[in-house]
C-alpha positions in Angstrom: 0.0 0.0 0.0 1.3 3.2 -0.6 1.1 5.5 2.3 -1.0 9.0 2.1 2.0 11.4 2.7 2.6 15.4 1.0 5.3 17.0 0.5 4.3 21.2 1.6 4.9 23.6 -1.1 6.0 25.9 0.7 9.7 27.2 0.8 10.6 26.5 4.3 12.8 22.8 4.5 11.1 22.2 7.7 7.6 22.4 5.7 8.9 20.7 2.9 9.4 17.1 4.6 6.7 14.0 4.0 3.9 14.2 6.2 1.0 11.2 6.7 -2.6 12.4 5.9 -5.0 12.7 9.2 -8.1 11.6 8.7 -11.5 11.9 11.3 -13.4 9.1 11.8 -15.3 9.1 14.8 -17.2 11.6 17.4 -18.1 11.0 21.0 -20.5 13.3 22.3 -21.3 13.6 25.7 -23.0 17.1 26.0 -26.8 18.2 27.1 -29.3 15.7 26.1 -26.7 14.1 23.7 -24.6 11.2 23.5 -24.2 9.9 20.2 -23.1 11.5 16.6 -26.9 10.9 15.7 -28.3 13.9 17.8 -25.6 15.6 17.8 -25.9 16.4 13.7 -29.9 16.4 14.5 -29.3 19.6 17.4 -27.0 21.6 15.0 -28.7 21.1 11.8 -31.8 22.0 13.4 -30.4 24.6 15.7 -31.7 23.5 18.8 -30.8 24.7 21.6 -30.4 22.7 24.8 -30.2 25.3 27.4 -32.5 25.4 30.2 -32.6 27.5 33.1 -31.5 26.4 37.1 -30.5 28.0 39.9 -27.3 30.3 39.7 -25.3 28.1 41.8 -23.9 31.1 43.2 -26.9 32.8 43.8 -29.6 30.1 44.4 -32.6 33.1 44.1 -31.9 34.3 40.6 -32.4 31.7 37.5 -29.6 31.4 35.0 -29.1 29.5 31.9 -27.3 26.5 31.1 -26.5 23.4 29.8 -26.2 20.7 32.1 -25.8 16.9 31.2 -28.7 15.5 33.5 -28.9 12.1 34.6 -25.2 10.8 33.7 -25.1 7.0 34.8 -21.3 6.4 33.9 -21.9 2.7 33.9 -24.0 2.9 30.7 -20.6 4.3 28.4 -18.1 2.2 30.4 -18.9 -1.1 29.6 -16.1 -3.6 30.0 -14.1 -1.5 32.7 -15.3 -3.3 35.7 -17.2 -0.1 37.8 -14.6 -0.8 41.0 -12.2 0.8 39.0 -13.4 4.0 38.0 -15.9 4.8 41.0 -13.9 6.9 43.3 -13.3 9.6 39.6 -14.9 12.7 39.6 -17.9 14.0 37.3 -15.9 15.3 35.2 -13.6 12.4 34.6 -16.0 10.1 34.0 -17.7 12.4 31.1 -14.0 12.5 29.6 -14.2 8.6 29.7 -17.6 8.0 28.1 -16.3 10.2 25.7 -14.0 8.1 24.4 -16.0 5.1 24.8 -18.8 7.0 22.6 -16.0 8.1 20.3 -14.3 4.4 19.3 -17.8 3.1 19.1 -18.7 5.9 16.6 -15.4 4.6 14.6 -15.9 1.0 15.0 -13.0 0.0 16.7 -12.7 -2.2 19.7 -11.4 -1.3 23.0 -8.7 -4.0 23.0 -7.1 -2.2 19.6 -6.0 0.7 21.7 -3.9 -1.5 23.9 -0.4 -0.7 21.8 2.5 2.2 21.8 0.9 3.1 17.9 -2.4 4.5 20.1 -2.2 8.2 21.6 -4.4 9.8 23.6 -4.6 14.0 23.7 -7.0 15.8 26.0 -7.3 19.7 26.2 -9.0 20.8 29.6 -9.0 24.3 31.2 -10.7 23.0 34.7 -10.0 19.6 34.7 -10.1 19.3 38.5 -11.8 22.3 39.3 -15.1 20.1 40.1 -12.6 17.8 42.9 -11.1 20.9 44.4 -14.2 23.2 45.0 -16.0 19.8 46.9 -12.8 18.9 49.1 -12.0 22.2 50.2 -15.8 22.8 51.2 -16.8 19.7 52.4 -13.5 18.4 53.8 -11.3 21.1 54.4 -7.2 20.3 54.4 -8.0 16.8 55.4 -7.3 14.3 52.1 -6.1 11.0 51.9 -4.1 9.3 49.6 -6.8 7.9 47.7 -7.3 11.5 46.3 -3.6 11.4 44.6 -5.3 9.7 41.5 -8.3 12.2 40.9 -6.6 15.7 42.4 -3.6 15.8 40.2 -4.4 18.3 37.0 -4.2 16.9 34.0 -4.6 13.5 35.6 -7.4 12.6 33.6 -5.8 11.6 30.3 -3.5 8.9 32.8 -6.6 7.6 34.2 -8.3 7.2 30.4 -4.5 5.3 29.5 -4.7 3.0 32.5 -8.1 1.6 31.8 -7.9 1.2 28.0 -4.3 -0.5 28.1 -3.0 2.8 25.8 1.1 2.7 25.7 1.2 5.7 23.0 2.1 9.2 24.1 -0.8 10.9 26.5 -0.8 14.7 27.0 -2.7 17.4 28.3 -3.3 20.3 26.9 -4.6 23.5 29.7 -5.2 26.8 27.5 -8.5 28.1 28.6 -11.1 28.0 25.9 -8.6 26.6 23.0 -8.1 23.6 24.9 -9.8 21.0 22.8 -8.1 22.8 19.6 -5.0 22.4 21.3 -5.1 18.8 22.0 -6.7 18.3 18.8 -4.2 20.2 16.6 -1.6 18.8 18.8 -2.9 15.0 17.9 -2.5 16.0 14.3 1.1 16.9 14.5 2.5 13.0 15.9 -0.4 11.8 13.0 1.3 13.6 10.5 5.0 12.6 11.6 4.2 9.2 11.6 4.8 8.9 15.6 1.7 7.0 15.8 -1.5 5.4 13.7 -4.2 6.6 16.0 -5.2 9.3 18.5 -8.2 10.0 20.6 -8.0 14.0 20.9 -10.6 15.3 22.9 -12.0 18.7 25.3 -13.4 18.4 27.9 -14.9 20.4 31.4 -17.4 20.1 33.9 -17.2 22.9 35.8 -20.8 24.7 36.7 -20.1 25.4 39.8 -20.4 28.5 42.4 -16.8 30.3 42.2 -17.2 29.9 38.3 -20.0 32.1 38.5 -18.8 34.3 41.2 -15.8 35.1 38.9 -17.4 35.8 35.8 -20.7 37.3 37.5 -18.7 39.7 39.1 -16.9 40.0 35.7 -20.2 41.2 34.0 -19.7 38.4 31.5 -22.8 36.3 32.3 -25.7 36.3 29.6 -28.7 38.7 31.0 -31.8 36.1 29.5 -34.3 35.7 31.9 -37.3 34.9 29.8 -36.4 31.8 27.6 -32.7 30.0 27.9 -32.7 29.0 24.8 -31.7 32.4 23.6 -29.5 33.1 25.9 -26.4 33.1 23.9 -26.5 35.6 20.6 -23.5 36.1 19.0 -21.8 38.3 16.9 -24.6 40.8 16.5 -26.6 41.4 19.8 -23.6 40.5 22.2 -25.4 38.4 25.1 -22.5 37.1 27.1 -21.7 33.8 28.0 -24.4 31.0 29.2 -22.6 28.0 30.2 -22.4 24.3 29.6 -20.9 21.3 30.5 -19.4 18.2 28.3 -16.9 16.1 26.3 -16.0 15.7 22.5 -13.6 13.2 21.1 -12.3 12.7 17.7 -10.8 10.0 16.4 -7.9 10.4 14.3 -6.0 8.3 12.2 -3.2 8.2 9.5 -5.7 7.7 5.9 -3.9 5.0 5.4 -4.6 2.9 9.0 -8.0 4.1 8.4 -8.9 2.6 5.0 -6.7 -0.6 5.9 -9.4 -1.1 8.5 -12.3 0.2 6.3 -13.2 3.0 8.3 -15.8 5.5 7.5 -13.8 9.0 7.2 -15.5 11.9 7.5 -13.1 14.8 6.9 -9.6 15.1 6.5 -8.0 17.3 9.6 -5.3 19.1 7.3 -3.7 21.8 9.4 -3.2 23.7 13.1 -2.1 27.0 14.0 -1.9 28.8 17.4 -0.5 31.3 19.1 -0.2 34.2 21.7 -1.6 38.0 21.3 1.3 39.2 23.6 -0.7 41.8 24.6 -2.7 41.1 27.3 -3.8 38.2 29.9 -7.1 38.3 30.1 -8.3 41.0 27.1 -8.9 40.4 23.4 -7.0 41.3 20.7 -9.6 44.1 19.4 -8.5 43.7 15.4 -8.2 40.7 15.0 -5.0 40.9 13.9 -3.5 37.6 15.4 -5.8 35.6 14.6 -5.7 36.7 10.7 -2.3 35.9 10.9 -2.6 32.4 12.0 -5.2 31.9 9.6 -3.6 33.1 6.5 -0.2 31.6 7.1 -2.5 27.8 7.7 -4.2 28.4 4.1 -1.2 29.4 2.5 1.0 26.9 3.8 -1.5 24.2 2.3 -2.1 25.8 -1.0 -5.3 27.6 0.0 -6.9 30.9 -1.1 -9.4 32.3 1.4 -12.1 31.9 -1.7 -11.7 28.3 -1.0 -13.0 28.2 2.4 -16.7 27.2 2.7 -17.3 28.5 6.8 -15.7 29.6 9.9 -16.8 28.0 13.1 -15.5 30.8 15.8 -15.4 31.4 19.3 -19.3 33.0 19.2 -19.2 33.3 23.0 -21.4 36.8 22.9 -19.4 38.8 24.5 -18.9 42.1 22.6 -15.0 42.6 22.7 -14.4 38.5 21.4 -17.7 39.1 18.3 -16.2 42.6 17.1 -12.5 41.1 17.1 -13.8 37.7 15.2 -15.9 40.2 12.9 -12.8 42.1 11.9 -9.9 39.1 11.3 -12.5 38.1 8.9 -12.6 41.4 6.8 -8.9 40.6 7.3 -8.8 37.6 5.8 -11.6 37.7 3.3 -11.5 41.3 2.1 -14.3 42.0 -0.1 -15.8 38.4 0.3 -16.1 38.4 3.7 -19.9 38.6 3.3 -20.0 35.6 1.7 -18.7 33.4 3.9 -20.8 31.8 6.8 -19.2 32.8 10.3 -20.3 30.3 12.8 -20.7 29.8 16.3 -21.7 26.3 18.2 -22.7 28.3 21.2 -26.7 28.7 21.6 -27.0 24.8 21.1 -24.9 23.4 24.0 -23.5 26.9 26.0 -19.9 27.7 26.2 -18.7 24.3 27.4 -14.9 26.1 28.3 -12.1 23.9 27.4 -14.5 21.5 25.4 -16.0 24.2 23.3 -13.2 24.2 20.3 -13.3 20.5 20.2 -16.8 21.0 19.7 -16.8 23.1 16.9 -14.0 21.0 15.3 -16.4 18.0 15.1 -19.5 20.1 13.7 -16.8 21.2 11.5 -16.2 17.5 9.9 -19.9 16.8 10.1 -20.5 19.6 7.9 -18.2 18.6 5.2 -19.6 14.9 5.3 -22.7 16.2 4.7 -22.2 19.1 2.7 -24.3 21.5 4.8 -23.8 24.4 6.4 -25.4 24.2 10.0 -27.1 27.7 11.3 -26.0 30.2 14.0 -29.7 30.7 15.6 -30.3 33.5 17.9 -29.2 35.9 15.2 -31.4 38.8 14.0 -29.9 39.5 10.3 -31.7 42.7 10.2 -29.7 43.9 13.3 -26.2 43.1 12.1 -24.7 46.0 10.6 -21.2 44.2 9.6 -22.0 43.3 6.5 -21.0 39.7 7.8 -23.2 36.2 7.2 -23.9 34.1 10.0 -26.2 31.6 7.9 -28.5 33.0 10.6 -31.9 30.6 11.8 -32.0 27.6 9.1 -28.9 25.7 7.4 -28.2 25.2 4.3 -27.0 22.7 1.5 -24.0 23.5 0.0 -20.9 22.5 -1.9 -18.2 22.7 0.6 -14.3 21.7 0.2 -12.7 23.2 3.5 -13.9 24.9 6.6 -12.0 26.8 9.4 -12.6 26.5 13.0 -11.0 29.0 14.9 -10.9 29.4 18.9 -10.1 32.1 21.6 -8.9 31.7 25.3 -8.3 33.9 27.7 -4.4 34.5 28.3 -4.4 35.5 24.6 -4.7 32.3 23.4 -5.8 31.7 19.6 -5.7 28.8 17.6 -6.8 27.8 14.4 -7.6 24.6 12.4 -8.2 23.8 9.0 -10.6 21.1 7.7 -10.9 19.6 4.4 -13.9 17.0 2.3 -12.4 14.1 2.5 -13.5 13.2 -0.8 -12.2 16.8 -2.1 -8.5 15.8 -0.8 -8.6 12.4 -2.2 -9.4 14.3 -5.6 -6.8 16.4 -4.9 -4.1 13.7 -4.4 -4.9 11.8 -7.7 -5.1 15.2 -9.9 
């Protein structure tokens, strides 16, 4: 068989050595009233939000919305790992597990083919512990036990995952605030593409509705205002609502194109690129020009022989708060000049809430769901006749439509900003043979 590889055209030697083809071919959801790729697709084609209101757990008189996964019975996703051995893991934890479990189901593969040194596992988390922390230190004070060791330790979560399934591959965690699941993802890609390994689980992931959360950001002023129907809580890019949270797991399984049709895997898009870097301005504020984030994204398409005509949507960051929708509004004049009204500019937010470090991961998997089915899924909440950008946010109802490459791009705070490019897999496979 000869393997997938390319060769970069650009000019840099670094660039210019063979790298493997990545391939996506499965999703595990574990987010609001979904678990499977199924209703996943249905919530975002149908734009159907899954927010409800609750309490404010830091103010237990005033309603707030959210999206909450509600009767999680781990048992139910972790089927094979006897339940003595992952019992004493937090909430959060356990979503990252059934995650994957959801995720290699999704790709047909069975658990025991992750037990080898050729398997990786990638997880991007900005408050992976938060959940264990906030209960000890209220509940228990100073006073833990050894037993804790295994669930306290950040970043542990991706160990405990390793453990269980018999993984041997590399196993990182990736902790930059909202970009986390990028991160991890893009990260994934990187040992794909060297040839380090054939197969990764990349996933975000966080769990993290509780009290201090919304303390912070409450007294922050960045918590949406809705008080009459949760569902439109979150309205990006045009109205600016502010964030309305949620809680939840993506994975994506990744594999060289070659492992991937040895096996006869369904492959829905082709993960072809990663960017990310730093604003150096700032730890917590935006940068307001999108400058940055232009940058990254038109050194990705021209490193892989893209022109910003070829780009069928942008998944964004869409968190609705004013100073993140104005910057994502101008790095796409930036990128797109005079076509910038042309293409979609997305957010994943009013369905499932800003689910923190799981949010980008997210996105990245409506992204390859898109391209597999060649339809452009809609931002809802959006009044067009508001929006005085100029800017299309393929606002209320999808639409069918020939795409060949999407961008997903994701903010954090700490000035993080990362971008990834997706391509049809049947568009790259073209590609190859002309």
């Amino acid at each position: 068989m000869i393997p997938h590889v390319r060769r970069s055209a650009c000019a840099d030697p670094e660039r210019s050595i063979v790298r493997h083809e990545v391939v996506i071919t499965g999703v595990g959801p574990i987010l609001p009233n979904c678990d499977d790729r199924r209703t996943f697709w249905h919530h975002l084609r149908a734009g159907q939000s899954q927010l409800a209101f609750e309490q404010n757990p830091a103010d237990p008189r005033v309603a707030a919305p959210m999206g909450r996964i509600r009767d999680f019975e781990p048992n139910r996703y972790l089927h094979g790992i006897p339940e003595r051995l992952y019992e004493r893991y937090t909430r959060a934890q356990l979503i990252y597990l059934a995650s994957i479990m959801r995720a290699i189901d999704d790709a047909g593969i069975e658990p025991s083919e992750l037990r080898t040194d050729r398997v990786g596992l990638f997880d991007g988390t900005s408050r992976d512990n938060f959940d264990f922390w906030h209960t000890a230190l209220r509940e228990r004070g100073p006073a833990l036990k050894k037993r804790d060791l295994v669930v306290s330790i950040p970043g542990v979560s991706v160990g405990v995952a390793a453990s269980l399934l018999g993984v041997r591959g590399p196993t990182f965690t990736y902790s930059c605030t909202c970009t986390s699941g990028a991160v991890a993802i893009g990260h994934a890609l990187r040992e794909l593409e060297a040839g380090e390994i054939d197969m990764a689980c990349a996933t975000g992931h966080d769990a993290a509705l509780l009290p201090p959360i919304y303390e912070m950001y409450g007294d922050a002023d960045l918590l949406s205002g809705e008080r009459t129907d949760a569902r439109q809580a979150v309205r990006p890019f045009v109205e600016h609502s502010k964030n309305a949270f949620g809680e939840g797991a993506v994975s994506l399984i990744l594999e060289r194109r070659e492992h991937a049709e040895a096996r006869g895997a369904n492959i829905l898009a082709v993960l072809s690129g990663f960017r990310t870097g730093n604003n150096g301005e700032h730890p917590t504020s935006i940068d307001p020009g999108g400058r940055r984030p232009a940058e990254l994204i038109s050194t990705l398409l021209r490193r892989h022989g893209l022109v910003p005509e070829e780009i069928g949507f942008v998944i964004g960051h869409g968190n609705g708060v004013e100073a993140s929708d104005r910057s994502e509004l101008s790095y796409m004049r930036l990128v797109f000049g005079e076509h910038a009204g042309e293409v979609p500019l997305l957010s994943t937010k009013p369905i499932y809430g800003h689910t923190f470090g799981a949010s980008s991961a997210l996105s990245v998997a409506a992204a390859a769901l898109m391209l597999d089915r060649q339809f452009v899924a809609p931002t809802v909440n959006i009044h067009h006749e508001r929006s005085t950008s100029g800017l299309f946010h393929q606002h209320g109802r999808g639409q069918s439509r020939r795409l060949g490459a999407g961008l997903v791009v994701a903010y954090g705070m700490g000035g993080q900003n990362s971008v990834l490019l997706l391509e049809r897999a049947r568009e790259a496979a073209e590609s190859r043979a002309a």
